[in-house]
VEXDREN-344005 format. One record per atom (N, C-alpha, C): x, y, z. Coordinates in steps of 0.1 Angstrom, whole numbers, plus 5000, padded with zeros to 4 digits. Layout:
XYZ...
//
This chain:
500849885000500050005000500950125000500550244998500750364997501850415005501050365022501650415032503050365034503150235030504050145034505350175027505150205015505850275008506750405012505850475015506150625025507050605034506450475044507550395055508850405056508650265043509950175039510350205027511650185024512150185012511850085002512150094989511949944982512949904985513549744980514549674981515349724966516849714967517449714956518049574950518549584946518849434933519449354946520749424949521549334953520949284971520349374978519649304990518349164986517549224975516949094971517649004967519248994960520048854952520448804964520648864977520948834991520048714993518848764993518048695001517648574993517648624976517348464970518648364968519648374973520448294978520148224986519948304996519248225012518548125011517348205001516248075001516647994992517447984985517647904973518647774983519247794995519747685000518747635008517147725013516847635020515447565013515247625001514347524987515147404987516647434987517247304980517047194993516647245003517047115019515647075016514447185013513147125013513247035001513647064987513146974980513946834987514946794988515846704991514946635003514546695015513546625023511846535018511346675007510446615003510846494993511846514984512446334981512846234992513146315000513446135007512146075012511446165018509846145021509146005012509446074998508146034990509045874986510245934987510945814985510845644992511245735003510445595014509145565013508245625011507145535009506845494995507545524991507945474972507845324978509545304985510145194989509545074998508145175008507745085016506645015011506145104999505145024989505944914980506644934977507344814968507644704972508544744986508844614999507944565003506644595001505444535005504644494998505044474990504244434976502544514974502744634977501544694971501744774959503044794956503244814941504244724936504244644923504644584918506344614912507144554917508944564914508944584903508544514893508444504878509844384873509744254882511144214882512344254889512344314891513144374896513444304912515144324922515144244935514844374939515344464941515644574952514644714947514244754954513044924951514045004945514945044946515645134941515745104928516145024926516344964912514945014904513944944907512644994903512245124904512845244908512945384911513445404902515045354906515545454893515445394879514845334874514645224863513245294855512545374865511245414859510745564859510545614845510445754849508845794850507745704857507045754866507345774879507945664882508145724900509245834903510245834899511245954892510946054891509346064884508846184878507446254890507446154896506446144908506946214921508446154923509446264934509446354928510246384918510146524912509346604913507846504909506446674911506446694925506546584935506346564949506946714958508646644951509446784959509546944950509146964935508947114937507547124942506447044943505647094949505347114962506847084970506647114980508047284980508547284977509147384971508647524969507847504963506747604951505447634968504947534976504447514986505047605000507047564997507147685008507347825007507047874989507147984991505948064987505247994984503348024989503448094999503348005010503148005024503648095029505248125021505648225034505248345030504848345016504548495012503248545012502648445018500448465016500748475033501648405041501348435060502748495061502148625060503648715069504548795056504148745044505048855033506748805033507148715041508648745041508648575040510248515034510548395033511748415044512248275052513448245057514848365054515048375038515748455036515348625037514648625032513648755033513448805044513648765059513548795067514848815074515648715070517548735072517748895066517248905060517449065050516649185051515349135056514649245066513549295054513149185046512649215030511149145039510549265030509049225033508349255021507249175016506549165002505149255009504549325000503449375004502949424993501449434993500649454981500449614980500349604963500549804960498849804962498349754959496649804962496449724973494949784973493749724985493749574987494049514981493549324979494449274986494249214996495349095000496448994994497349014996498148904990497848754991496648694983496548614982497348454976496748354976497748244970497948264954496748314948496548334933497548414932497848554938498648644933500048584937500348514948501648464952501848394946501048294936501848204925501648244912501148384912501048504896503148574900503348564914504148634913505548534914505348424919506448334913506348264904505448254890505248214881506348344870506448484875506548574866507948614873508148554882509748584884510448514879510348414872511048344858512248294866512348204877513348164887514448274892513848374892514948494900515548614889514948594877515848664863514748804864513448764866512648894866512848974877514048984887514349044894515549124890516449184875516849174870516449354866515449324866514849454859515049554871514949524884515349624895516649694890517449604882518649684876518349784870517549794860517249874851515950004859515349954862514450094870514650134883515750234883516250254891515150374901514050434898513150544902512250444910511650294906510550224910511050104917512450064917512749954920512349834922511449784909510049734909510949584899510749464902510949374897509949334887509749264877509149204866507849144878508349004887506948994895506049074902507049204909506149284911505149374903505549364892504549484882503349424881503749274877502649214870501649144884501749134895501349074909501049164918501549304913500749444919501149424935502849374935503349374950504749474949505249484963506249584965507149514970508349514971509249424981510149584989509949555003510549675012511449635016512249745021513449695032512749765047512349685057512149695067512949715078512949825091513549845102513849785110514749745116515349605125514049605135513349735138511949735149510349655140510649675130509049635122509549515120510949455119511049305110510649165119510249245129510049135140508349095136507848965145506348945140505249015146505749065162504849155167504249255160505649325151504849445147504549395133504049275127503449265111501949295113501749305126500049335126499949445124500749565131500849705129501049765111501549635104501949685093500749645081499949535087498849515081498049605075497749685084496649815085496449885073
//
């Protein structure tokens, strides 16, 4: 919103490449968790004969031998991925790294930052490249997802970045 603007500053290129670093080590632990997850019960269905080895002696073998189940972890863990950064940006505006950095997402109009607009706005950040354009608009410091997702990315005060005062900022 307006005000928040008035607040806080925008973010510049290089405090946002900060923070998608951050998150980009801690996407990589989630996706890697959500494969082991789906992996093991890959495994404990096979070991148990509720899905079929295909010949096969050992599950792994049958994993990596077939690009359904392969392709099944894959959707599993970016959707869990793509899942943690929904979440962090529809409850609270900020991700793990975003928060290391004191970056807060907030909507230029009235409407809440919903899940629709939070996966309009990582659908249009083209994995980190539409943040690129903050190089180039140096007046609006506005990234490609923000134009098109009608959000702001701030740099917030060591006093607001805490969660007590996200209600204050709600307003």
């Amino acid at each position: 919103m307006a005000e928040q603007t008035e607040t806080f500053p925008r973010a510049g290129f290089f405090r946002r490449l900060a923070a998608m670093i951050y998150d980009a080590l801690v996407a990589v632990a989630v996706f890697m968790v959500a494969g082991i997850l789906v992996t093991v019960v890959l495994i404990l269905l096979l070991e148990n004969a509720v899905l079929d080895k295909q010949g096969y002696q050992h599950s792994m073998e049958v994993i990596g031998q077939s690009h359904l189940y392969r392709g099944i972890i894959f959707a599993w863990s970016v959707a869990w991925v793509l899942g943690f950064f929904l979440w962090f940006w529809r409850n609270g505006g900020q991700t793990i790294g975003m928060r290391a950095w004191r970056l807060r997402l907030f909507s230029t109009d009235d409407r809440p930052l919903g899940y629709g607009r939070a996966l309009l706005r990582l659908v249009c950040s083209l994995g980190g490249l539409g943040s690129l354009l903050v190089l180039l608009d140096f007046k609006h410091k506005q990234s490609l997802q923000d134009r098109l997702a009608g959000t702001e990315m701030l740099v917030l005060s060591k006093d607001a970045n805490h969660h007590k005062a996200w209600q204050d900022l709600q307003g």
